[in-house]
FIFILUM-735631 format. One record per residue (C-alpha): residue number from 1; x, y, z. Coordinates in steps of 0.5 Angstrom, whole numbers, m for minus. Example, Ala and Ser with C-alpha at 12.3 -4.5 7.8 and 13.67 -1.06 7.14 Angstrom:
REM residues 2
[pt 1 [25 m9 16]];
[pt 2 [27 m2 14]];
END
This chain:
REM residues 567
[pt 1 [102 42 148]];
[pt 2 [106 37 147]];
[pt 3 [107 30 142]];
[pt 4 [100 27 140]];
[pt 5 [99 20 136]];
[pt 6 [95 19 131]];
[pt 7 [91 12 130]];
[pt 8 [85 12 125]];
[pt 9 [84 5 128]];
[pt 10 [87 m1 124]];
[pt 11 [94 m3 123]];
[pt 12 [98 m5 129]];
[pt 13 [100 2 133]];
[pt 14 [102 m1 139]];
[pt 15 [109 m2 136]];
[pt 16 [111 4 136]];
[pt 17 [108 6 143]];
[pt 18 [112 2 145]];
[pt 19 [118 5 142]];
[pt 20 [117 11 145]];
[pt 21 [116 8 152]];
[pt 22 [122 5 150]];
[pt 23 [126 12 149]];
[pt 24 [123 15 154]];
[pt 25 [119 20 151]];
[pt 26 [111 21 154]];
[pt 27 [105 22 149]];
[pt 28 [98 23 148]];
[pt 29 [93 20 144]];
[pt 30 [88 23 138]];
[pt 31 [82 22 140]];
[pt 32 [78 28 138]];
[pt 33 [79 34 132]];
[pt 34 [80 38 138]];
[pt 35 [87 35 140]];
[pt 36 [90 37 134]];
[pt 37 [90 44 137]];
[pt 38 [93 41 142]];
[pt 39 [98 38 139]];
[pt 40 [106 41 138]];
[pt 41 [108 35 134]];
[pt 42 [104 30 131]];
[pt 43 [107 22 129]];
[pt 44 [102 18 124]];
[pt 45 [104 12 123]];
[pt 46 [99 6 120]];
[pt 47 [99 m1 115]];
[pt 48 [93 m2 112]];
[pt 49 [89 0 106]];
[pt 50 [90 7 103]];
[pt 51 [82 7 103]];
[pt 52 [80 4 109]];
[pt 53 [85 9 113]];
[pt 54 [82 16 109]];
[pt 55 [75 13 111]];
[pt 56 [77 12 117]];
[pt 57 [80 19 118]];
[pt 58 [73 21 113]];
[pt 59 [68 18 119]];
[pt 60 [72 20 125]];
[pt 61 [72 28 123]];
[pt 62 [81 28 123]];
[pt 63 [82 28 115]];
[pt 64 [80 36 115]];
[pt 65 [83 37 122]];
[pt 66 [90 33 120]];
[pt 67 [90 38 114]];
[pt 68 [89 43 117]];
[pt 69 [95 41 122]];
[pt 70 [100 40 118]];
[pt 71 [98 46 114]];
[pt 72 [100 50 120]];
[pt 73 [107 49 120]];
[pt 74 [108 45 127]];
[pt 75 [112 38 126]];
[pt 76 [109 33 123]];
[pt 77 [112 25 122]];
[pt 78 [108 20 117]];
[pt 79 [110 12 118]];
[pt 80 [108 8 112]];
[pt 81 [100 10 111]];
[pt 82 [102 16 115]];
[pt 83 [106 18 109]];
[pt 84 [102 15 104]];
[pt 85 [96 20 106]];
[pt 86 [100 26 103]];
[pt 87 [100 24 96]];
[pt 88 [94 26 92]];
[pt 89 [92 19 90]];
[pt 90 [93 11 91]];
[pt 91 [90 6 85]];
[pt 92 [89 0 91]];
[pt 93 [82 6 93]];
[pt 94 [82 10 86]];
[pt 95 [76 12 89]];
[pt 96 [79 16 95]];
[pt 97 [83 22 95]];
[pt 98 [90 23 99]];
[pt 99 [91 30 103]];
[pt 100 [94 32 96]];
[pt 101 [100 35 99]];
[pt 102 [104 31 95]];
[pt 103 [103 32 87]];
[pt 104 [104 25 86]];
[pt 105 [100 18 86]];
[pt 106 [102 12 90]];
[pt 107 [101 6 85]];
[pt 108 [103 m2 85]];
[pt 109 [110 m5 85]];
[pt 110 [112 m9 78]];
[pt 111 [110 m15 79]];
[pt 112 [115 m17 73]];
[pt 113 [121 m18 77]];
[pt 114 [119 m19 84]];
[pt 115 [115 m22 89]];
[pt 116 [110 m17 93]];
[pt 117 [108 m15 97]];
[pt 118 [115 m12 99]];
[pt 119 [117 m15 105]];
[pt 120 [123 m14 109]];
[pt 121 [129 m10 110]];
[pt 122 [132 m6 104]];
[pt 123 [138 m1 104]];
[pt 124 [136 7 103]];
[pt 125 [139 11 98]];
[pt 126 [140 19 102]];
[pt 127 [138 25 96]];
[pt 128 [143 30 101]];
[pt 129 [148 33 96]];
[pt 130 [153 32 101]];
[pt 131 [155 25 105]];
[pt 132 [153 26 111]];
[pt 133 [147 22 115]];
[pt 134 [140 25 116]];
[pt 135 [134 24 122]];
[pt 136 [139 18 124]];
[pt 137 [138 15 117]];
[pt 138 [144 12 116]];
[pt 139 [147 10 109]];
[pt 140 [150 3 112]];
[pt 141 [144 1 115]];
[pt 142 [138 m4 113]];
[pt 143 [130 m1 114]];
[pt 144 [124 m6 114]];
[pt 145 [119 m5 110]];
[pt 146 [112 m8 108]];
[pt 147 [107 m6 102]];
[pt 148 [105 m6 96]];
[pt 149 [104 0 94]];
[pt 150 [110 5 93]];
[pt 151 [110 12 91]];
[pt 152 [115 12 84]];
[pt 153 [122 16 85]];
[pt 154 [122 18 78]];
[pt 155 [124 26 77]];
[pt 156 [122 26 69]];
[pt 157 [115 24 70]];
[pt 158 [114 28 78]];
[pt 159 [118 32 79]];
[pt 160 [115 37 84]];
[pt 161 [115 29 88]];
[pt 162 [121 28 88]];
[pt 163 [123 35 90]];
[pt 164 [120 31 97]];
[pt 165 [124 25 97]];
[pt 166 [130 25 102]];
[pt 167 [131 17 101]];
[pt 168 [130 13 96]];
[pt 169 [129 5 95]];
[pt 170 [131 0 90]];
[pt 171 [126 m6 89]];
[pt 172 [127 m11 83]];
[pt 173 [129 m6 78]];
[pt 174 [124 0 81]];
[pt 175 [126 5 85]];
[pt 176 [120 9 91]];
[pt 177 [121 14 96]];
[pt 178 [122 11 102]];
[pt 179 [122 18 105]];
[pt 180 [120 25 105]];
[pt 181 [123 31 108]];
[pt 182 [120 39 107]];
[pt 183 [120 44 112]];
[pt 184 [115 41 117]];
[pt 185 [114 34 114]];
[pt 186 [118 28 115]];
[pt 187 [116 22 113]];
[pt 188 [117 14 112]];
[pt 189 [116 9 108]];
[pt 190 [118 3 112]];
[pt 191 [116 2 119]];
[pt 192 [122 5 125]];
[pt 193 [119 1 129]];
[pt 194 [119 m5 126]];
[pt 195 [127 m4 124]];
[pt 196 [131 m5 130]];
[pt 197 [136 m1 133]];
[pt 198 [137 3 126]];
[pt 199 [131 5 126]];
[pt 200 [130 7 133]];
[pt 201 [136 12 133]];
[pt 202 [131 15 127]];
[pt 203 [125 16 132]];
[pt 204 [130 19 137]];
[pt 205 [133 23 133]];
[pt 206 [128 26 130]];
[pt 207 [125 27 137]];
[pt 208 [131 30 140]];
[pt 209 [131 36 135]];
[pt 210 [127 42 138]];
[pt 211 [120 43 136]];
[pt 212 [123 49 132]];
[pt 213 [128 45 128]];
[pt 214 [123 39 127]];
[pt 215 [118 45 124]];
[pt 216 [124 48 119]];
[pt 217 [128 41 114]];
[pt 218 [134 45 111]];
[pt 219 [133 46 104]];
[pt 220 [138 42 101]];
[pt 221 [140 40 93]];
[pt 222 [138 33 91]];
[pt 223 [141 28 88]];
[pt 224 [139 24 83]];
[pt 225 [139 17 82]];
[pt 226 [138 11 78]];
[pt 227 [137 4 80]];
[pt 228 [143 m1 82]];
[pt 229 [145 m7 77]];
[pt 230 [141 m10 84]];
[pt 231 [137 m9 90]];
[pt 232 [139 m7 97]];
[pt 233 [134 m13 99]];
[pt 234 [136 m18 104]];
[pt 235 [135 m24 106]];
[pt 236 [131 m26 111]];
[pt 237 [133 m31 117]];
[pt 238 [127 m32 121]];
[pt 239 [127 m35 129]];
[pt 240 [120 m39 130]];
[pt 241 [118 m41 137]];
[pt 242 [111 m46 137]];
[pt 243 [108 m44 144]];
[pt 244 [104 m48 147]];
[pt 245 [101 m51 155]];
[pt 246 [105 m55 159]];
[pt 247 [102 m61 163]];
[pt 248 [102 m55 170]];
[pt 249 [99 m50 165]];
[pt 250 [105 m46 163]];
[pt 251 [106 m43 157]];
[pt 252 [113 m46 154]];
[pt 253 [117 m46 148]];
[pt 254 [116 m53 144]];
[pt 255 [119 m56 138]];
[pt 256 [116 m63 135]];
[pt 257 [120 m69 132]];
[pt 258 [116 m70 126]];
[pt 259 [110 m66 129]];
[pt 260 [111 m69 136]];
[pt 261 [112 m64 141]];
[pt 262 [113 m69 148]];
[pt 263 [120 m73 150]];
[pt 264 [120 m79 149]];
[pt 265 [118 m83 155]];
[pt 266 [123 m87 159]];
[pt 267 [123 m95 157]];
[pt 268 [126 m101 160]];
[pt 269 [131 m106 156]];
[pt 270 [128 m110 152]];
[pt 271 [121 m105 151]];
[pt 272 [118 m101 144]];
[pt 273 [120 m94 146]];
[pt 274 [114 m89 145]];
[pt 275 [113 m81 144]];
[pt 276 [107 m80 146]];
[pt 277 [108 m81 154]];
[pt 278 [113 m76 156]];
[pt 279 [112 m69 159]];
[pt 280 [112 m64 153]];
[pt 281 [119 m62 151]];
[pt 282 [120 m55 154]];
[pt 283 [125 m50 151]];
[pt 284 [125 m44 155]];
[pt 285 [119 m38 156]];
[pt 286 [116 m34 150]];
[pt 287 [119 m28 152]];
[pt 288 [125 m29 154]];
[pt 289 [127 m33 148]];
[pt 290 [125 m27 143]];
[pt 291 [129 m22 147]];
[pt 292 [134 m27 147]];
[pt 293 [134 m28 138]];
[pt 294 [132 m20 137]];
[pt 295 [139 m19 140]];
[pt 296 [142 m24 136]];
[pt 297 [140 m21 129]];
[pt 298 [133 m24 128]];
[pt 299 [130 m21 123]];
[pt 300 [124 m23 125]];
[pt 301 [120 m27 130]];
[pt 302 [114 m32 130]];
[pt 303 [110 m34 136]];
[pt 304 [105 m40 134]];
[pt 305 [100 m42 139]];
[pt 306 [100 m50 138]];
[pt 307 [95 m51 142]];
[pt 308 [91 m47 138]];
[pt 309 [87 m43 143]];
[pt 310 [82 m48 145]];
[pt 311 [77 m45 149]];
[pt 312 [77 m38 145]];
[pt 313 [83 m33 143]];
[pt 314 [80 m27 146]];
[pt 315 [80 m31 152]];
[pt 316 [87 m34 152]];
[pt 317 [90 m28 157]];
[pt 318 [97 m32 158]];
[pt 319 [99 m32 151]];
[pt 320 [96 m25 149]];
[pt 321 [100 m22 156]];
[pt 322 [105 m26 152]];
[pt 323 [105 m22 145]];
[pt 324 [104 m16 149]];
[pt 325 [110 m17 154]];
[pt 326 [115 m19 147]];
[pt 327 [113 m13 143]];
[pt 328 [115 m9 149]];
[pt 329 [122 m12 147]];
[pt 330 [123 m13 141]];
[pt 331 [123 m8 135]];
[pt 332 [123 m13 129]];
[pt 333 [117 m17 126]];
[pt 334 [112 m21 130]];
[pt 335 [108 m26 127]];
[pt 336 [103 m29 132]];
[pt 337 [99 m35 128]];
[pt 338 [95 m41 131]];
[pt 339 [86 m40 132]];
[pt 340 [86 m34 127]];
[pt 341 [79 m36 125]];
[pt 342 [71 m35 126]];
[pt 343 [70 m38 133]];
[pt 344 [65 m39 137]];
[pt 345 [66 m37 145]];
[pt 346 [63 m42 150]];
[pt 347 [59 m38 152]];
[pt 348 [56 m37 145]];
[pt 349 [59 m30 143]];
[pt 350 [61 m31 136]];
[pt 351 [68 m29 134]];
[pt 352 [71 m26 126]];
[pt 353 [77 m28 125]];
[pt 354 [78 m20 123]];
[pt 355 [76 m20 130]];
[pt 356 [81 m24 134]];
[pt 357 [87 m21 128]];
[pt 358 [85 m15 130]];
[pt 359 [85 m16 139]];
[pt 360 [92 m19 137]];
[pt 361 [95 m13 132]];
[pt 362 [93 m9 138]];
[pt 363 [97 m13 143]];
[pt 364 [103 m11 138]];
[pt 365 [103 m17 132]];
[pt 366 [105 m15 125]];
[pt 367 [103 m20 122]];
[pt 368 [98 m26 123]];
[pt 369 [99 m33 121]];
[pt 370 [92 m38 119]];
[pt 371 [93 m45 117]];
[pt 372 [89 m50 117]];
[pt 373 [83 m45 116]];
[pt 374 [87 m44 110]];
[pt 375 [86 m51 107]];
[pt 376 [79 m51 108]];
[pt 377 [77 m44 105]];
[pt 378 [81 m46 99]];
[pt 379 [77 m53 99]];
[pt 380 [70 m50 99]];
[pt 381 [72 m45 94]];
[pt 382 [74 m50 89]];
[pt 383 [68 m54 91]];
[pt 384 [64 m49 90]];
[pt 385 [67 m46 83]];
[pt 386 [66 m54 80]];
[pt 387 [58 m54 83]];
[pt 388 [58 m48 78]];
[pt 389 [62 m52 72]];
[pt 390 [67 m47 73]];
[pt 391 [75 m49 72]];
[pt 392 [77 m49 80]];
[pt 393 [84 m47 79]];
[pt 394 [80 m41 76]];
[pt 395 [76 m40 83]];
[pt 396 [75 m34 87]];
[pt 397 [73 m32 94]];
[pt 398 [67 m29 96]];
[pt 399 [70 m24 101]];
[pt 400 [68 m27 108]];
[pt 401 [74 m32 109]];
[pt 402 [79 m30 114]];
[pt 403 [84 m29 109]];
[pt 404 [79 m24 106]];
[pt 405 [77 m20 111]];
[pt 406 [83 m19 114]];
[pt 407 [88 m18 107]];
[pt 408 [82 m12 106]];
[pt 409 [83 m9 113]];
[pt 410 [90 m9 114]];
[pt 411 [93 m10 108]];
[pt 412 [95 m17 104]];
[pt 413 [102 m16 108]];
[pt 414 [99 m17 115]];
[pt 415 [96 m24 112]];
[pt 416 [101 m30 113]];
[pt 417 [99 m38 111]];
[pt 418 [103 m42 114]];
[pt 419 [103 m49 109]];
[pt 420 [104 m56 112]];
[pt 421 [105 m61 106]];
[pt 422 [108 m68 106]];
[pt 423 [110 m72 99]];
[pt 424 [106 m78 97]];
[pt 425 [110 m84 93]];
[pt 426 [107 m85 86]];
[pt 427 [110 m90 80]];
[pt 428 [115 m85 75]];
[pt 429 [109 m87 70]];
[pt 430 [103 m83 75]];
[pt 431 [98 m81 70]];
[pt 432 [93 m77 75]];
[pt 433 [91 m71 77]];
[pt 434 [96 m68 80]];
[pt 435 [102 m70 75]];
[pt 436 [103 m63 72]];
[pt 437 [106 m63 80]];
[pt 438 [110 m69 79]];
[pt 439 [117 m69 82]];
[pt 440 [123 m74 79]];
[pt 441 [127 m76 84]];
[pt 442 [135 m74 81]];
[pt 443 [139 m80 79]];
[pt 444 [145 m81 84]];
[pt 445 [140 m79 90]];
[pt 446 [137 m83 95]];
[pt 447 [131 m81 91]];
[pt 448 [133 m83 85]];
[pt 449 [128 m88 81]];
[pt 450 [122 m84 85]];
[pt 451 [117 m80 84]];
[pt 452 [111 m76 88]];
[pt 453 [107 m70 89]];
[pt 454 [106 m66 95]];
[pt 455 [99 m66 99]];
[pt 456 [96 m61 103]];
[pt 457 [95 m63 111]];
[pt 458 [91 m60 117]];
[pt 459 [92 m61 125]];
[pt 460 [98 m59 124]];
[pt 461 [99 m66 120]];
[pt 462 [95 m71 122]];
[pt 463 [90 m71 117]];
[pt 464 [91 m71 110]];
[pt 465 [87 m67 105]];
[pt 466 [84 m68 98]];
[pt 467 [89 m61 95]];
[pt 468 [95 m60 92]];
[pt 469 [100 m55 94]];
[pt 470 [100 m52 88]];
[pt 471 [93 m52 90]];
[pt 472 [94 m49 96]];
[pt 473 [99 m44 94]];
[pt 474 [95 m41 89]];
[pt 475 [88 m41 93]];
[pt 476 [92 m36 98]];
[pt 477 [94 m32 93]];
[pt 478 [88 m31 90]];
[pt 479 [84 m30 97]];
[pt 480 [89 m24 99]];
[pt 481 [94 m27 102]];
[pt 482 [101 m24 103]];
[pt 483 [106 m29 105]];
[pt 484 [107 m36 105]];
[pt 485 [111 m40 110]];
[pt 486 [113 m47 107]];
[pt 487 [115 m51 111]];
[pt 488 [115 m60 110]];
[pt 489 [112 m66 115]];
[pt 490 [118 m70 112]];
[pt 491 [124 m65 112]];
[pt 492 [122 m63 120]];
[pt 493 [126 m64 125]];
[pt 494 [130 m68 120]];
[pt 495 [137 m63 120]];
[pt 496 [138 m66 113]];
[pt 497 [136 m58 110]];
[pt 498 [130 m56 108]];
[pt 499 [127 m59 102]];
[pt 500 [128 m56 95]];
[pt 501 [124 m59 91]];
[pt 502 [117 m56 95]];
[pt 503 [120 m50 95]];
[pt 504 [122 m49 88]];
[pt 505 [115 m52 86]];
[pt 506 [112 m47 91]];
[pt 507 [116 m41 88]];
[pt 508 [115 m43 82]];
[pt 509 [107 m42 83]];
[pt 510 [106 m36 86]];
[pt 511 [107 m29 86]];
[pt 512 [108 m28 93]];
[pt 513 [113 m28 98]];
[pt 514 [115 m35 101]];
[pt 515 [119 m37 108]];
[pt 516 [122 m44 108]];
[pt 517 [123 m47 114]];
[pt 518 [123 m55 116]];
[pt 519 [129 m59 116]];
[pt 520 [135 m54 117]];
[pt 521 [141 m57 121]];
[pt 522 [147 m52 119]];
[pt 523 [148 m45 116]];
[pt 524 [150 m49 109]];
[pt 525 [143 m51 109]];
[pt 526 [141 m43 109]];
[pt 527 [146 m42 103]];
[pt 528 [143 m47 99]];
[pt 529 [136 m46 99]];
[pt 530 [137 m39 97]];
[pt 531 [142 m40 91]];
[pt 532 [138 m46 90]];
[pt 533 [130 m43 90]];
[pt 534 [131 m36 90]];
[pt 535 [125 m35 97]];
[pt 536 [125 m28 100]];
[pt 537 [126 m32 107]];
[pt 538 [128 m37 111]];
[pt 539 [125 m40 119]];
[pt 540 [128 m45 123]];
[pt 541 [126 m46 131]];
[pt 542 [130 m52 133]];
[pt 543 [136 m52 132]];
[pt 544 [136 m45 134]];
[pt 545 [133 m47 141]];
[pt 546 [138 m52 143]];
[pt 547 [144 m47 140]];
[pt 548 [146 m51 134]];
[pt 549 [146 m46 130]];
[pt 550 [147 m39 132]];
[pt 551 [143 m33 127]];
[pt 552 [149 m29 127]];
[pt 553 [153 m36 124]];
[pt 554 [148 m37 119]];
[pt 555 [148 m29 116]];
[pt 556 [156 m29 117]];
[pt 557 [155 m36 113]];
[pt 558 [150 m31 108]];
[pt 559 [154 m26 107]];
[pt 560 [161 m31 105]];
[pt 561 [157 m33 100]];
[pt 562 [155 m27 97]];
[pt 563 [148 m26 98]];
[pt 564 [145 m19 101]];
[pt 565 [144 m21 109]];
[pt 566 [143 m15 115]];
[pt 567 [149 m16 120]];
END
């Protein structure tokens, strides 16, 4: 007898393992519905679709086999699907049916009023009539959650449903369980895992209660709640490290001046001065840097293999030892990007980009980022629907794209484009096909009198593409994609902030989250791009690397600007 996991095969579970190892608990695997007899407490965590995980448990024999343990009485905690699993129904699988021991169905947020998916960390409202915390939960901490579907905290509609929550969280002007809490049944919408030290103490709490406590929550009255004038929703700062070989073979952070990652090679007097000669510039190890900005308050991390993993992603050990070893040290976020893609090994095994995600999400990302790869799907995609005479802004995928396959298995939220644009000057009169895009340059700017449009790039920004941003964004979108970072060839590397303009026409475009990033020099740059655009997020690498600018400066700069930043 003892803890066991419950993995039903999709979504990044290492995450959570790795928290356990970190609070020194030991645990085992559920590999057969045998174990189940086994097990004295039983954690579930997942992302994912709801339908993928019912099939999964469905054709590995454990769907009946969790009913029956939860039905027993012996303590049970659910993380996102694991908690999702519990109600009747979800409209992302209608056809699929929960275990039911929640009357209530879990459907898709609103998408009036918000972006969606719901990606970050928001504030939880406890129900507990007295004022006092709960399974470690803590009304003045911020948790993290990614989804899209929720379960609707409404006492009117489901009330035996809200007779379950024990937390409840505000998004736009919807308010859904963020957790439940009956007798053996505890259960979390937002990843602990993923939330830091908060949301560790909430796993070592729950842990820490003796087997007998976990089996037996305290009936306690409820409050009832309606939404706040806002959200508890904050915004984002980002911390990007571009990863790539050094000339002796090391893994190394970099940082590129306009895409260029080498020092400037040394000149005599009188001699041009080039960039391509130097060494690459090396600002530290992968690791070590993403445990130092985990402790600085990032809220979350990227690493990005500029490199592109050349010879096969399944086979570049270093970086994959790289995601492994960071997921041991940080618990927030990590975004891993670079060769997500269908790949051919050089001894001729082919590789689906559902594959390389899933190798990846298993050494411990959350998200993966697809770039260049996204450019051409949403080119063939276009291509395609004017060959049938069909509007191209109407196109849709046929399924077998990256962004596809993975959105499916994993959830839109586990899929990140990260899109490199650059403007192209045309005269104020352009009257081509991207004027509905065009941008004036404001009087009394040094962009007045101009005007442009933003252009698509691939290679990291060597080789324009016949596609719009707007194109671009809007493709992704429509591909399954659950989150844009946007950043921009002309801002990178410049300090001057990032370049609102894209970032309003991006904004403006799509319905998903969208994380800015290129040309931050200061903490007022952050300020700005969120009074001015309204994004979710916002990323910076170099400044943060050569301590410019510290994460803790721009949150505290945030805050005094009243806007909602997890400190």
């Amino acid at each position: 007898m003892g803890l066991f996991f419950l993995d039903y095969g999709a979504g990044n579970v290492q995450s959570l393992a790795n928290s356990l190892k970190k609070l020194g608990y030991d645990f085992q695997w559920i590999t057969s519905a045998d174990d189940f007899h086994k097990a004295s407490s039983l954690i579930f965590p997942g992302v994912g679709a709801f339908g993928q995980a019912i099939d999964a448990l469905e054709s590995n024999g454990l769907l009946e086999p969790l009913r029956e343990y939860i039905a027993s009485g012996k303590p049970y905690f659910g993380i996102c699907i694991g908690m999702q699993v519990l109600f009747q129904s979800s409209t992302e699988n209608p056809s699929k049916k929960g275990l039911g021991i929640i009357p209530s169905p879990i459907d898709e947020f609103s998408r009036t009023d918000k972006a969606v998916p719901h990606i970050g960390w928001n504030a939880v409202d406890l129900l507990d009539s007295e004022d006092k915390s709960d399974e470690g939960l803590s009304r003045s901490s911020h948790y993290y959650f990614v989804h899209s579907y929720r379960a609707k905290y409404d006492p009117s509609a489901y009330p035996e449903a809200a007779e379950w929550a024990h937390g409840v969280t505000q998004y736009g002007q919807e308010m859904f369980i963020a957790s439940v809490r009956r007798a053996n049944v505890f259960g979390t919408q937002f990843h602990p895992e993923k939330s830091g030290e908060a949301g560790l103490k909430i796993i070592s709490s729950w842990l820490s209660e003796s087997e007998a406590s976990r089996s037996r929550a305290p009936a306690t009255p409820r409050i009832i709640l309606t939404p706040h004038p806002k959200d508890g929703l904050t915004k984002r700062i980002v911390a990007c490290m571009d990863v790539r070989s050094n000339d002796d073979g090391d893994l190394v952070v970099t940082k590129g001046d306009q895409y260029d990652v080498r020092e400037k090679a040394p000149t005599t007097p009188g001699s041009v001065q080039t960039s391509s000669s130097g060494a690459v510039r090396n600002l530290g190890k992968p690791v070590a840097l993403a445990a130092k900005y985990y402790a600085a308050g990032a809220d979350e991390l990227c690493l990005m293999n500029i490199t592109s993993f050349r010879h096969s992603p399944l086979l570049d050990q270093p970086m994959l030892a790289v995601v492994r070893a960071a997921a041991e040290e940080v618990f927030v976020p990590l975004t891993i990007g670079g060769g997500i893609k269908d790949t051919v090994d050089p001894d001729g095994t082919k590789r689906s980009a559902l594959q390389v995600a899933g190798v990846y999400f298993r050494a411990g990302a959350d998200k993966v980022s697809i770039a260049s790869e996204a450019v051409k799907t949403v080119e063939r995609m276009r291509d395609l629907a004017k060959e049938r005479g069909e509007d191209p802004d109407l196109a849709s995928g046929d399924g077998t794209s990256g962004i596809e396959t993975i959105a499916s298995a994993y959830g839109r939220q586990a899929v990140v484009v990260s899109i490199d644009p650059r403007r192209v000057y045309v005269e104020p009169t352009y009257d081509g096909p991207y004027k509905s895009e065009l941008i004036i340059g404001k009087n009394g700017t040094e962009e007045s009198g101009k005007a442009w449009w933003y252009q698509c790039t691939v290679s990291g920004g060597r080789e324009n593409r016949p596609l719009s941003v707007v194109q671009l964004a809007r493709g992704v979108e429509k591909l399954g994609a659950g989150e844009i970072v946007l950043n921009s060839i002309d801002k990178d590397g410049t300090g001057k902030g990032f370049d609102i303009d894209l970032i309003r026409l991006v904004r403006q475009t799509v319905g998903i989250p969208i994380v800015a990033s290129s040309g931050a020099g200061s903490a007022a740059h952050f300020v700005e791009v969120f009074e001015k655009t309204g994004v979710e997020a916002a990323l910076a690498a170099g400044i943060f690397h050569r301590g410019e600018v510290g994460i803790m400066e721009v949150k505290k700069s945030l805050a005094q600007a009243g806007q909602n930043a997890r400190i």
